[in-house]
N, CA and C atoms of all chains as a GROMACS GRO file, in nm:
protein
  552
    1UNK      N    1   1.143   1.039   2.446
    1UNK     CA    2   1.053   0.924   2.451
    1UNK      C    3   1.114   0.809   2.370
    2UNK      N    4   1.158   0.692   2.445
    2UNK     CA    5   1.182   0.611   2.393
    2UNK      C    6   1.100   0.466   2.302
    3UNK      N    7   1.050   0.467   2.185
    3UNK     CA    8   0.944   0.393   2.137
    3UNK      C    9   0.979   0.238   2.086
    4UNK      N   10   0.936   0.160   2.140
    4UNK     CA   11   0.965  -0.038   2.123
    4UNK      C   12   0.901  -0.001   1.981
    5UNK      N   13   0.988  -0.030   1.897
    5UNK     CA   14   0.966  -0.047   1.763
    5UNK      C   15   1.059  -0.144   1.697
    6UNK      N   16   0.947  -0.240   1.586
    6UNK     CA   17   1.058  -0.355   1.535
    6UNK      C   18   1.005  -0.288   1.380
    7UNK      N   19   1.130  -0.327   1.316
    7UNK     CA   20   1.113  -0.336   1.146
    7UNK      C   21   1.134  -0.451   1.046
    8UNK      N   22   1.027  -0.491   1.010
    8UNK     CA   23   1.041  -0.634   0.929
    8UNK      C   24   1.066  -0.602   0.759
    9UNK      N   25   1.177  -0.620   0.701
    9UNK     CA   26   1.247  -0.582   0.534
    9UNK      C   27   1.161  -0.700   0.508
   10UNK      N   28   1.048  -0.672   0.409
   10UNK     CA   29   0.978  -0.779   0.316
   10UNK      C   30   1.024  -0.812   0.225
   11UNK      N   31   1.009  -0.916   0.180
   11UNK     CA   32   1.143  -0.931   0.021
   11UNK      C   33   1.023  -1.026  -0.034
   12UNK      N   34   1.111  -1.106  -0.127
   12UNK     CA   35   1.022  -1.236  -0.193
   12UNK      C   36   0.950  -1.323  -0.155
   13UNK      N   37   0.994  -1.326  -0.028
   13UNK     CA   38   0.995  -1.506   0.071
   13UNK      C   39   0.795  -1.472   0.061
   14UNK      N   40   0.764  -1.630   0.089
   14UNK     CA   41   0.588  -1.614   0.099
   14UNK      C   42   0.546  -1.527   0.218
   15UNK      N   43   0.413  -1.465   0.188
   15UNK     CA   44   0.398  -1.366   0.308
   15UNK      C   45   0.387  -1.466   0.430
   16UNK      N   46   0.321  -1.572   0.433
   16UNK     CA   47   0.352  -1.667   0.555
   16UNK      C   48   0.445  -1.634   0.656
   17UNK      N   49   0.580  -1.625   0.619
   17UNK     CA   50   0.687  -1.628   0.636
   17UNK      C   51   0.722  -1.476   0.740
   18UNK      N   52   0.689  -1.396   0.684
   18UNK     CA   53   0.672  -1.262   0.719
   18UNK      C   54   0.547  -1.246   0.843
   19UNK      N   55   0.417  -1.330   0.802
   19UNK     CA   56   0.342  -1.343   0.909
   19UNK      C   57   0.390  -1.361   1.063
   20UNK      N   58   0.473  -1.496   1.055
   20UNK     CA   59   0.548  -1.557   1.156
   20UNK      C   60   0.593  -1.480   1.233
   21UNK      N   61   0.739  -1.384   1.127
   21UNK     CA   62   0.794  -1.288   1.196
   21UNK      C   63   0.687  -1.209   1.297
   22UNK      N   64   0.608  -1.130   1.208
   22UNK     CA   65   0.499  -1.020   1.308
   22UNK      C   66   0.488  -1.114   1.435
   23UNK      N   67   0.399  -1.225   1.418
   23UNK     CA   68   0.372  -1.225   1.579
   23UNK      C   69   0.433  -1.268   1.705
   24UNK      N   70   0.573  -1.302   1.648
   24UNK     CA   71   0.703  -1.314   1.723
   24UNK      C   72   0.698  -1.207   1.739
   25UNK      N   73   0.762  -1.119   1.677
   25UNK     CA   74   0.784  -0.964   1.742
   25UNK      C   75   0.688  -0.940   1.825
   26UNK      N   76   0.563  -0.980   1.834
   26UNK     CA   77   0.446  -0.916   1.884
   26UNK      C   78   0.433  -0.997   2.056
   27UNK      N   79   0.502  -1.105   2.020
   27UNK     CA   80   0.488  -1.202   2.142
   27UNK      C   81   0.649  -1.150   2.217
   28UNK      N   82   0.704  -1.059   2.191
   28UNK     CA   83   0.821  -0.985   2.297
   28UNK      C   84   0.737  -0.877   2.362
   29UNK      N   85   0.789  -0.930   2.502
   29UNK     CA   86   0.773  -0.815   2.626
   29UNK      C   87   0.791  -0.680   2.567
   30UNK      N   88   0.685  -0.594   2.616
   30UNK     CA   89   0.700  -0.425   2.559
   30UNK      C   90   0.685  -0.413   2.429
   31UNK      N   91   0.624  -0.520   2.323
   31UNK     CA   92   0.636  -0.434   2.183
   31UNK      C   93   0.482  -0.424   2.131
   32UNK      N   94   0.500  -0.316   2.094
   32UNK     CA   95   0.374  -0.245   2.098
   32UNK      C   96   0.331  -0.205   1.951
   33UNK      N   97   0.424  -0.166   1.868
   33UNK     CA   98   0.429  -0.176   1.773
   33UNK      C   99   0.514  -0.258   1.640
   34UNK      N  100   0.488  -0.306   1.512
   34UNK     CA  101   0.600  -0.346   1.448
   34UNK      C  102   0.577  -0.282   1.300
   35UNK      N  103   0.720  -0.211   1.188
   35UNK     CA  104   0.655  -0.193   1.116
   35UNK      C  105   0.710  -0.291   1.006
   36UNK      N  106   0.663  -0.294   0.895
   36UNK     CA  107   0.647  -0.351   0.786
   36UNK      C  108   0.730  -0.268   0.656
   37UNK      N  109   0.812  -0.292   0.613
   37UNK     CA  110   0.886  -0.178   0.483
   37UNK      C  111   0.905  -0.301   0.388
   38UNK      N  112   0.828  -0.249   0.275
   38UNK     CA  113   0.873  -0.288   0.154
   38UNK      C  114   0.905  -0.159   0.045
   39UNK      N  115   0.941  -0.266  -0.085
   39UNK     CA  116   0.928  -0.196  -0.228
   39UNK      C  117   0.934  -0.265  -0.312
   40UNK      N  118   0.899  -0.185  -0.430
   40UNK     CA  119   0.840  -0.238  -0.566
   40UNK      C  120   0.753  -0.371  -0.544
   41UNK      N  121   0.760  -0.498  -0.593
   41UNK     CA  122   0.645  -0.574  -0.642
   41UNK      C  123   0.611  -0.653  -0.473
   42UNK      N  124   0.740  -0.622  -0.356
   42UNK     CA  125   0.710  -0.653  -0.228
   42UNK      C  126   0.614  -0.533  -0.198
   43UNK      N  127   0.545  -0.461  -0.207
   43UNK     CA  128   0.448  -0.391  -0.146
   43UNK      C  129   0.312  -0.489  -0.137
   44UNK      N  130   0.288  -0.534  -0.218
   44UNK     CA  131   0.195  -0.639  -0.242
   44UNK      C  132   0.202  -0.751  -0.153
   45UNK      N  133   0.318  -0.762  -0.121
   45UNK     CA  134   0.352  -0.932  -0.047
   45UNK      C  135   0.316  -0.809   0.118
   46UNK      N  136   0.329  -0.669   0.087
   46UNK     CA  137   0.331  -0.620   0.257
   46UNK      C  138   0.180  -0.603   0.293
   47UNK      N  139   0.110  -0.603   0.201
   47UNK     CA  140  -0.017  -0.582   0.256
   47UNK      C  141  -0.077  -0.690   0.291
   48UNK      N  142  -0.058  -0.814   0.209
   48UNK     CA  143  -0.092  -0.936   0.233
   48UNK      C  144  -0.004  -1.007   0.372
   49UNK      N  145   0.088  -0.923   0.437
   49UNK     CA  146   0.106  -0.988   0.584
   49UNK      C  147   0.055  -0.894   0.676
   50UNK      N  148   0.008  -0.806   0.633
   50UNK     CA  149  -0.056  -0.680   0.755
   50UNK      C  150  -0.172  -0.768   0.753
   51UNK      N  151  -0.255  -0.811   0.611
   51UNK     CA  152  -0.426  -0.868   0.627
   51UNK      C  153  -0.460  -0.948   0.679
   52UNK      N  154  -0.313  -1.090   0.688
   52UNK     CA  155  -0.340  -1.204   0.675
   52UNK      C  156  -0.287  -1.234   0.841
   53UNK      N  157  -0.205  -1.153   0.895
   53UNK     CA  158  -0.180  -1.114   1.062
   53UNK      C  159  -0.301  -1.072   1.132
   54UNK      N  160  -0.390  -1.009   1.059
   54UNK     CA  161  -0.502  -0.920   1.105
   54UNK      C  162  -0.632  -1.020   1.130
   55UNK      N  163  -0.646  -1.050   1.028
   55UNK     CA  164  -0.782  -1.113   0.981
   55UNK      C  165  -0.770  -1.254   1.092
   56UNK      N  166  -0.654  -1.362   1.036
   56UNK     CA  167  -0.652  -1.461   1.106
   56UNK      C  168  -0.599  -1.514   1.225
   57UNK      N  169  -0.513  -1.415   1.282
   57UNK     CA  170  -0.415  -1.456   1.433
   57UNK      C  171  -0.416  -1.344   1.511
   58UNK      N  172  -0.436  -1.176   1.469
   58UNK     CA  173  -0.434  -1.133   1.583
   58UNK      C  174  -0.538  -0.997   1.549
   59UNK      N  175  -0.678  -1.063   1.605
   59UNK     CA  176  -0.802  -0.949   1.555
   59UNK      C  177  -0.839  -0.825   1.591
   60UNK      N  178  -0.768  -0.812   1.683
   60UNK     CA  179  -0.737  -0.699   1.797
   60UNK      C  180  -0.625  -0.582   1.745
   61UNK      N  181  -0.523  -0.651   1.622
   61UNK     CA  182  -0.439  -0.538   1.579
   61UNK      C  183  -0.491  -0.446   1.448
   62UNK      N  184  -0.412  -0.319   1.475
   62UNK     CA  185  -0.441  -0.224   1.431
   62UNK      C  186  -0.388  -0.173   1.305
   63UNK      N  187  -0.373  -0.130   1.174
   63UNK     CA  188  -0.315  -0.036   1.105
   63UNK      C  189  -0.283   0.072   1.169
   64UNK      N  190  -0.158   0.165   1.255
   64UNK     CA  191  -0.183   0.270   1.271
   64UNK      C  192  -0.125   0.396   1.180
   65UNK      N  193  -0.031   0.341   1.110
   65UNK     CA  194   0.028   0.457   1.026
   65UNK      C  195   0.029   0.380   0.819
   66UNK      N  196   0.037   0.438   0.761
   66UNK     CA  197   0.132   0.378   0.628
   66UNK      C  198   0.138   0.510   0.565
   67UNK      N  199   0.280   0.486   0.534
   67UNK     CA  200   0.349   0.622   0.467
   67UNK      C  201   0.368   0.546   0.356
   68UNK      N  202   0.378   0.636   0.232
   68UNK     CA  203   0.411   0.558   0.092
   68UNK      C  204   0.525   0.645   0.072
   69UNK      N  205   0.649   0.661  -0.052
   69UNK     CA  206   0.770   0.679  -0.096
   69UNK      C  207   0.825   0.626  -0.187
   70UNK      N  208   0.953   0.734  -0.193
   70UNK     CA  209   1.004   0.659  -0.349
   70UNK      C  210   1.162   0.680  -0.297
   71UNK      N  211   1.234   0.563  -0.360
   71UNK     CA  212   1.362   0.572  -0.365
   71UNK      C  213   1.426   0.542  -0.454
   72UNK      N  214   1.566   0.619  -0.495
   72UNK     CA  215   1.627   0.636  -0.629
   72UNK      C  216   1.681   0.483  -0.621
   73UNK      N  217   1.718   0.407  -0.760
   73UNK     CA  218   1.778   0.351  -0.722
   73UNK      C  219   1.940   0.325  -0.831
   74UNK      N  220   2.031   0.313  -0.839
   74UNK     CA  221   2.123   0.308  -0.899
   74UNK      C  222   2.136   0.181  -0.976
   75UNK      N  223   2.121   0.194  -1.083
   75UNK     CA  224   2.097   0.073  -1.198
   75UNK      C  225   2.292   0.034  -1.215
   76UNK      N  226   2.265  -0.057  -1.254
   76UNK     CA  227   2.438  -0.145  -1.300
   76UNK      C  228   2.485  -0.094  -1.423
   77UNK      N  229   2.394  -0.098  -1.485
   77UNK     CA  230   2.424  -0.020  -1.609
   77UNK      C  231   2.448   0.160  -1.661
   78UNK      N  232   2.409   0.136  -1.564
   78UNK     CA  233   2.405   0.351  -1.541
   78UNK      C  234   2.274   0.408  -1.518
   79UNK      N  235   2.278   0.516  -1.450
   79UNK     CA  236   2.125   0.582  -1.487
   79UNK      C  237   2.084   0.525  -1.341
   80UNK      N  238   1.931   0.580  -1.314
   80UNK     CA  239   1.910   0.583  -1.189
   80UNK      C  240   1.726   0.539  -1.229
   81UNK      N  241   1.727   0.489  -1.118
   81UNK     CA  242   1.520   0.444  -1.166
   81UNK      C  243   1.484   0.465  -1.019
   82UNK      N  244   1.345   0.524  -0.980
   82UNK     CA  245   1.226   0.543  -0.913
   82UNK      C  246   1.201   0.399  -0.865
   83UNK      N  247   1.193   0.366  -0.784
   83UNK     CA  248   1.126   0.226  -0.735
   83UNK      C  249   1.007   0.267  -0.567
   84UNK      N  250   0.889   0.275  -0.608
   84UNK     CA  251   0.799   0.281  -0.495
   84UNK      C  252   0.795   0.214  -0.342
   85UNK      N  253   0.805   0.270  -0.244
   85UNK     CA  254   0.779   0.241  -0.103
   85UNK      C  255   0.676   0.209  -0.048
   86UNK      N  256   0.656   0.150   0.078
   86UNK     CA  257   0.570   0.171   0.167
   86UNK      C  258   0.592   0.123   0.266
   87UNK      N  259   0.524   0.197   0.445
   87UNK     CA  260   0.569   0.110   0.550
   87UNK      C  261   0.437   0.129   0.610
   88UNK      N  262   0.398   0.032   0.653
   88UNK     CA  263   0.280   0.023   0.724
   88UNK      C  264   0.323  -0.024   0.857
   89UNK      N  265   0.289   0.063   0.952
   89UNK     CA  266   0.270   0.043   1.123
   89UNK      C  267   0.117  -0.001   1.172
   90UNK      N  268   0.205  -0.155   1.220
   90UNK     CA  269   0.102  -0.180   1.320
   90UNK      C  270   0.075  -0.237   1.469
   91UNK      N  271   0.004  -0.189   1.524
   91UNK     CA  272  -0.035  -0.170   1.676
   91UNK      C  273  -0.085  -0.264   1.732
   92UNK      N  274  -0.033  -0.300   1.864
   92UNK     CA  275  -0.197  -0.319   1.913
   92UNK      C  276  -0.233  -0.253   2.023
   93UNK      N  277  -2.453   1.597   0.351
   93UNK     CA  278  -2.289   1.698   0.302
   93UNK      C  279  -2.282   1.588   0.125
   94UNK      N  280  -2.252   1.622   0.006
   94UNK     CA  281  -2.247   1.566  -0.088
   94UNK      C  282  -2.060   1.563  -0.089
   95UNK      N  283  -2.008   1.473  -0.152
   95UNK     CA  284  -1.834   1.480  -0.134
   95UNK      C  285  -1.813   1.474  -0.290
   96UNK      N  286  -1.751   1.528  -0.328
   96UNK     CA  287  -1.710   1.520  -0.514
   96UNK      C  288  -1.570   1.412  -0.475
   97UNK      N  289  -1.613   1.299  -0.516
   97UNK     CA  290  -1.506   1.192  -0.539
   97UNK      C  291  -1.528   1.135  -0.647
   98UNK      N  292  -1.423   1.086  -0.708
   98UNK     CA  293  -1.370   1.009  -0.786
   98UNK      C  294  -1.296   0.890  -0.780
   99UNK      N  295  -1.327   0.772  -0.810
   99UNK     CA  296  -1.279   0.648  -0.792
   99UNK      C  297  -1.188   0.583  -0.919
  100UNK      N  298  -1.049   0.550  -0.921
  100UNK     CA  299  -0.999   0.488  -1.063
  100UNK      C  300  -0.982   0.373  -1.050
  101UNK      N  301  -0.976   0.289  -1.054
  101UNK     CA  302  -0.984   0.090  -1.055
  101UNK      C  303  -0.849   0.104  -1.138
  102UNK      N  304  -0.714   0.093  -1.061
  102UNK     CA  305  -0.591   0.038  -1.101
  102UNK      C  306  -0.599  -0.136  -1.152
  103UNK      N  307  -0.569  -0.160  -1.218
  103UNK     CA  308  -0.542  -0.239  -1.298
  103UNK      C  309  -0.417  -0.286  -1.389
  104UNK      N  310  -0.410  -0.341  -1.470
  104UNK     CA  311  -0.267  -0.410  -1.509
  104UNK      C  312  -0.222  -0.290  -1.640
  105UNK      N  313  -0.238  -0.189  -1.614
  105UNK     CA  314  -0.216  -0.136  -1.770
  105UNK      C  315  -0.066  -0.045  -1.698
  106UNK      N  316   0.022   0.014  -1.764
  106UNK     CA  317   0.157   0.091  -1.736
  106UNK      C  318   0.068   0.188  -1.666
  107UNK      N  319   0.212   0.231  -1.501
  107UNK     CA  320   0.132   0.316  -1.447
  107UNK      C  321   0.090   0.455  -1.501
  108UNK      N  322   0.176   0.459  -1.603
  108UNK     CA  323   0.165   0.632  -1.644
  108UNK      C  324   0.013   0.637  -1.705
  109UNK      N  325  -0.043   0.564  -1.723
  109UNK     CA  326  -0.194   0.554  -1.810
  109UNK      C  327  -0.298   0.600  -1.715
  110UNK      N  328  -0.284   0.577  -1.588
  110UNK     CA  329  -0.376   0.611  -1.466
  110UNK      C  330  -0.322   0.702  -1.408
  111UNK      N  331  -0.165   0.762  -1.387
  111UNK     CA  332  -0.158   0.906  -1.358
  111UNK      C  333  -0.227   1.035  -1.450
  112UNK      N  334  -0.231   0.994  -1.549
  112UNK     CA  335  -0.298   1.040  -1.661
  112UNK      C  336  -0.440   1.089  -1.642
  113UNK      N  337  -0.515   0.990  -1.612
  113UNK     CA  338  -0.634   0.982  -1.571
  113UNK      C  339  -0.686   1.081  -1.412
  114UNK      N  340  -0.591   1.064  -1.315
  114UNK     CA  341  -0.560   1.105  -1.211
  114UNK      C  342  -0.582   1.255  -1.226
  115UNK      N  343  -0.497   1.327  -1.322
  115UNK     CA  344  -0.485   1.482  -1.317
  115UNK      C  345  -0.557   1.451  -1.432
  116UNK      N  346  -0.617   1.399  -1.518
  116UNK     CA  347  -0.762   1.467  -1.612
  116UNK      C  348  -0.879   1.473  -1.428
  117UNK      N  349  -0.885   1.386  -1.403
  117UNK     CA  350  -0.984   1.393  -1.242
  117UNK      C  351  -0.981   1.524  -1.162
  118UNK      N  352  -0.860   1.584  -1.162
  118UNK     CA  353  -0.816   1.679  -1.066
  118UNK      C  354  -0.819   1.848  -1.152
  119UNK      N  355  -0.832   1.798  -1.290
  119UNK     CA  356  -0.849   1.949  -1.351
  119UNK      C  357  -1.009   1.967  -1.407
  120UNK      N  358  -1.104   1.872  -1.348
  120UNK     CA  359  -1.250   1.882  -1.337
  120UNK      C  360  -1.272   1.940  -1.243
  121UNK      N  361  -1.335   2.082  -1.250
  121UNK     CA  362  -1.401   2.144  -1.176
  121UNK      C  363  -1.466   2.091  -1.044
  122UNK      N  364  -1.422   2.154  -0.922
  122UNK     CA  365  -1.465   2.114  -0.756
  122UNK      C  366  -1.418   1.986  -0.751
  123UNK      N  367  -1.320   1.921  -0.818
  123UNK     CA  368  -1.254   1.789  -0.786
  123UNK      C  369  -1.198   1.785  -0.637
  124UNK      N  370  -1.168   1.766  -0.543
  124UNK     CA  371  -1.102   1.796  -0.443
  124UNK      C  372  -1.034   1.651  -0.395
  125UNK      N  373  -1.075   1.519  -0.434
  125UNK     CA  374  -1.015   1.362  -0.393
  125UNK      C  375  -1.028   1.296  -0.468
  126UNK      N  376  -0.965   1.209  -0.503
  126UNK     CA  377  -0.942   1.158  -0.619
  126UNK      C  378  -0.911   0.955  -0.559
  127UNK      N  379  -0.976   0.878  -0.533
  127UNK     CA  380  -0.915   0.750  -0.485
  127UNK      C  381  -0.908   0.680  -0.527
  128UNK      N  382  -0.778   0.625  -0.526
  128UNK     CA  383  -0.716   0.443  -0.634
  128UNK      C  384  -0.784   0.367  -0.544
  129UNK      N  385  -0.819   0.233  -0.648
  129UNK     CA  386  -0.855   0.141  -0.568
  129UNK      C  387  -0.784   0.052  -0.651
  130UNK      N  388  -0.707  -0.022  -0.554
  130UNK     CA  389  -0.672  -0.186  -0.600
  130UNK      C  390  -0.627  -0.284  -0.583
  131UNK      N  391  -0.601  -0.403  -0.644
  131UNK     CA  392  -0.644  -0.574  -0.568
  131UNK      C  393  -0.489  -0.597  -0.608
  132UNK      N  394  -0.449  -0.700  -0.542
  132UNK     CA  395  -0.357  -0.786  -0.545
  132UNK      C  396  -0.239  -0.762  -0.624
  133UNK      N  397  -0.161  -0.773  -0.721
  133UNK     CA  398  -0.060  -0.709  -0.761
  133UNK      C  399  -0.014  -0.553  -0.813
  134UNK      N  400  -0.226  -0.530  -0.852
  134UNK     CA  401  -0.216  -0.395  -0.898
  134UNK      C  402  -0.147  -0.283  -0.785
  135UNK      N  403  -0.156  -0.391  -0.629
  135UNK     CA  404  -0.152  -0.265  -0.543
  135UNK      C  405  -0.057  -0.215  -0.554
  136UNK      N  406   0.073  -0.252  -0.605
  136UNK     CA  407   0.229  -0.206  -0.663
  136UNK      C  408   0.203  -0.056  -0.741
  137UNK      N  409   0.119  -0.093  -0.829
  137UNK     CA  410   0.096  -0.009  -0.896
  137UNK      C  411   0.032   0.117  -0.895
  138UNK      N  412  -0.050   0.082  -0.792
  138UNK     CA  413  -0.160   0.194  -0.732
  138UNK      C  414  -0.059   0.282  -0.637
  139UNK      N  415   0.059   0.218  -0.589
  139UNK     CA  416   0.156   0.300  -0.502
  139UNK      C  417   0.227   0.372  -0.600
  140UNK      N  418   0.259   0.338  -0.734
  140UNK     CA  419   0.355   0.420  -0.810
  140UNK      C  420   0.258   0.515  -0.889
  141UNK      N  421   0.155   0.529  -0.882
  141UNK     CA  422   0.060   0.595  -0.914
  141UNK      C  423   0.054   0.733  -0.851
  142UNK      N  424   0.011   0.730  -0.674
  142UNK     CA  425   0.035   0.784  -0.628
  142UNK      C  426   0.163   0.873  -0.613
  143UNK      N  427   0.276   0.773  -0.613
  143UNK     CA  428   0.371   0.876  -0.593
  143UNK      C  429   0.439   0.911  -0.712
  144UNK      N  430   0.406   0.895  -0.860
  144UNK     CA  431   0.462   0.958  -0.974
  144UNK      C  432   0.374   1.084  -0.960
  145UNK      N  433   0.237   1.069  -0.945
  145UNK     CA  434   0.132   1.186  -0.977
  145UNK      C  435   0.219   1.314  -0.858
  146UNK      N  436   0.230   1.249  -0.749
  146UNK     CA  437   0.280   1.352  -0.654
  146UNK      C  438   0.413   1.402  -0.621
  147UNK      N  439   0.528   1.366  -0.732
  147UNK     CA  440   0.629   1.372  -0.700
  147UNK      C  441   0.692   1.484  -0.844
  148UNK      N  442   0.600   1.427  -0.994
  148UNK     CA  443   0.663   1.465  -1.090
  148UNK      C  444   0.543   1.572  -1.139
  149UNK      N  445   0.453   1.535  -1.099
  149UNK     CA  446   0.323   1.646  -1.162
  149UNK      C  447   0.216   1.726  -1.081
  150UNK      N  448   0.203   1.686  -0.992
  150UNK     CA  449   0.146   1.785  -0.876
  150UNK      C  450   0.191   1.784  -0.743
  151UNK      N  451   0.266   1.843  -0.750
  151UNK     CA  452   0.379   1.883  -0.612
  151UNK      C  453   0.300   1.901  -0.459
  152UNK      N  454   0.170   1.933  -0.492
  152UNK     CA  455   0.091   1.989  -0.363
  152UNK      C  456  -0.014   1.860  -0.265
  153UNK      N  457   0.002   1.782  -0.401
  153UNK     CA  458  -0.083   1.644  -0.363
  153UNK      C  459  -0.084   1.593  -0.255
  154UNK      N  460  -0.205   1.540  -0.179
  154UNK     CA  461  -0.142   1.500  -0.044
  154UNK      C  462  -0.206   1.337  -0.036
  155UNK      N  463  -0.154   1.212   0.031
  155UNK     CA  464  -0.229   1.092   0.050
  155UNK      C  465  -0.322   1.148   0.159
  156UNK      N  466  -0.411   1.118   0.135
  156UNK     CA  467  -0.524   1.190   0.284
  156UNK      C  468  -0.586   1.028   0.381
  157UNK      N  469  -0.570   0.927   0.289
  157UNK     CA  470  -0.614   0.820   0.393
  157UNK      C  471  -0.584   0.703   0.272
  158UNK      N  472  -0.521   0.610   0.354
  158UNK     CA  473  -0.473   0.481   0.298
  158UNK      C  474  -0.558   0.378   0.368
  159UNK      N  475  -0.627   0.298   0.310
  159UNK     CA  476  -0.727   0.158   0.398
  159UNK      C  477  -0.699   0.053   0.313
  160UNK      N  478  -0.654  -0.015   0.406
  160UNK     CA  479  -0.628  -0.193   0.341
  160UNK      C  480  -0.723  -0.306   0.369
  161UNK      N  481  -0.775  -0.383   0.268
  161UNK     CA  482  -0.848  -0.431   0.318
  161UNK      C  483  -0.781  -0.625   0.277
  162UNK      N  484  -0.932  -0.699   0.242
  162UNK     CA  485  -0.922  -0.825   0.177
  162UNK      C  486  -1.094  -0.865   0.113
  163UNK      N  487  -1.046  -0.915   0.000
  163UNK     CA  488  -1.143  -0.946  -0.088
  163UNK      C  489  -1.142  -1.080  -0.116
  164UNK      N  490  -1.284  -1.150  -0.090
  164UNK     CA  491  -1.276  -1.297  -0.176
  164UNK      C  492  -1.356  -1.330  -0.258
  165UNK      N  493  -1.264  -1.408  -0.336
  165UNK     CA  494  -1.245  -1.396  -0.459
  165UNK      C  495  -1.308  -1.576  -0.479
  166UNK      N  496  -1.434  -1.598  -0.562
  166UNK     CA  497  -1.440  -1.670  -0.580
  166UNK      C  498  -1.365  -1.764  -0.724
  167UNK      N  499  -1.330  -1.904  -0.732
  167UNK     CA  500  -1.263  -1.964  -0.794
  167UNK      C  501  -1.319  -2.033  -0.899
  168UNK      N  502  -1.328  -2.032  -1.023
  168UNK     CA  503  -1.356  -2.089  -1.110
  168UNK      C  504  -1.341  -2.241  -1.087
  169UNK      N  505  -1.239  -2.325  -1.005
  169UNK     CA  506  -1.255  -2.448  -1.044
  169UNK      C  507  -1.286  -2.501  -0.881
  170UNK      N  508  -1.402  -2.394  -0.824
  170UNK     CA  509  -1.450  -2.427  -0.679
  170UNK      C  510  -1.399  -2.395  -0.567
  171UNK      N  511  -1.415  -2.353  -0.458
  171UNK     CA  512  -1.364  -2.286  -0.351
  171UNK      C  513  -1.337  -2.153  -0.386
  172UNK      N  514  -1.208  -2.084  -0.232
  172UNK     CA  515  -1.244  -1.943  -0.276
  172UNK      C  516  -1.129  -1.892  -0.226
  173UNK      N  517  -1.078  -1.788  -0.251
  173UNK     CA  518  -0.960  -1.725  -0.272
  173UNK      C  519  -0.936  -1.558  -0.179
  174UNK      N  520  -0.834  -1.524  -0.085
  174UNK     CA  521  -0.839  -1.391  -0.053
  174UNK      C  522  -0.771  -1.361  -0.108
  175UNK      N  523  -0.781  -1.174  -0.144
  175UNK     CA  524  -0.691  -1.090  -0.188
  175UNK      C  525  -0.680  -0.972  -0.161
  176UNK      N  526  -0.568  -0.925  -0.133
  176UNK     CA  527  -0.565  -0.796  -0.053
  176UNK      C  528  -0.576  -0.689  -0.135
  177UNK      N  529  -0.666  -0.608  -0.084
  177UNK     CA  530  -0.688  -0.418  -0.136
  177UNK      C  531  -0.635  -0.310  -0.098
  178UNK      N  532  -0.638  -0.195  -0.126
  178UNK     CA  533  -0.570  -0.091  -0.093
  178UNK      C  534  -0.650   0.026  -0.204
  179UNK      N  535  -0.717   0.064  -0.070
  179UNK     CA  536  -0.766   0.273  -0.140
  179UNK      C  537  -0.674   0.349  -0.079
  180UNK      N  538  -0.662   0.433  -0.194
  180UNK     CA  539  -0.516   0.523  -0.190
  180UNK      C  540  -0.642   0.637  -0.232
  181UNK      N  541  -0.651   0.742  -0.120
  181UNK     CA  542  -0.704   0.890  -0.153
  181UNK      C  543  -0.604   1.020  -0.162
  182UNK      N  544  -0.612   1.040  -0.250
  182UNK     CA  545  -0.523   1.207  -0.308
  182UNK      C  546  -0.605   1.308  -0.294
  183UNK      N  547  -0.559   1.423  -0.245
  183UNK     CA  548  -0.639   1.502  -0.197
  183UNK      C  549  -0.528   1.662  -0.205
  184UNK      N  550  -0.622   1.777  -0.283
  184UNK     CA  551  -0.550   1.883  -0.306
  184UNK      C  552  -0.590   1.990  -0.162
   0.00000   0.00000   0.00000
């Protein structure tokens, strides 16, 4: 089974920005779903483009999945740190 | 049906202070869910919550349902403000 799936990397930029992206992706032929991956203090900026996609431009879409996670990450200085995940899939 | 839940209001304090709290919740008798709730930057936190409690101290933990929402927030100097939420349920 082949599944139309897009992935949007959230970073700093304003969630605006990230909004945009979603409903471009959403306005391509066949896509049905798109997901959303952030981490650390971007988890925050990811929920605020799932709400702000939801609430004001497309009322009809769905949350269908969010997985949360952790990934190591390799510090410059040595040593390794935990930094928190999340990807939220959404539908319509 | 009565449900034994527990609610913790994440907030700005280090996450280890509310994992803390988390497994005092979970070693109370018929505890069975345990759910973070929280707003706008805390939600960072409410994710490292989750996955310190379930990664370094209770191995069996499961997320049982993630809901995102938006909250408004009225403004001290007039008008009004959204902000996004997130309940995070743990569940043994």
């Amino acid at each position: 089974m082949s599944k139309e799936q897009n992935t949007i990397f959230i970073g700093r930029k304003p969630p605006m920005n990230y909004v945009l992206t979603v409903i471009t992706c959403f306005n391509t032929p066949d896509t049905k779903e798109v997901t959303l991956k952030a981490r650390g203090q971007a988890i925050t900026t990811a929920v605020d483009v799932a709400e702000i996609t939801r609430s004001r431009f497309m009322k009809d879409l769905k949350v269908s999945r969010i997985n949360l996670g952790t990934d190591t990450v390799q510090l410059r200085e040595g040593g390794t740190r935990n930094i928190s995940t999340i990807e939220i899939t959404l539908s319509v």
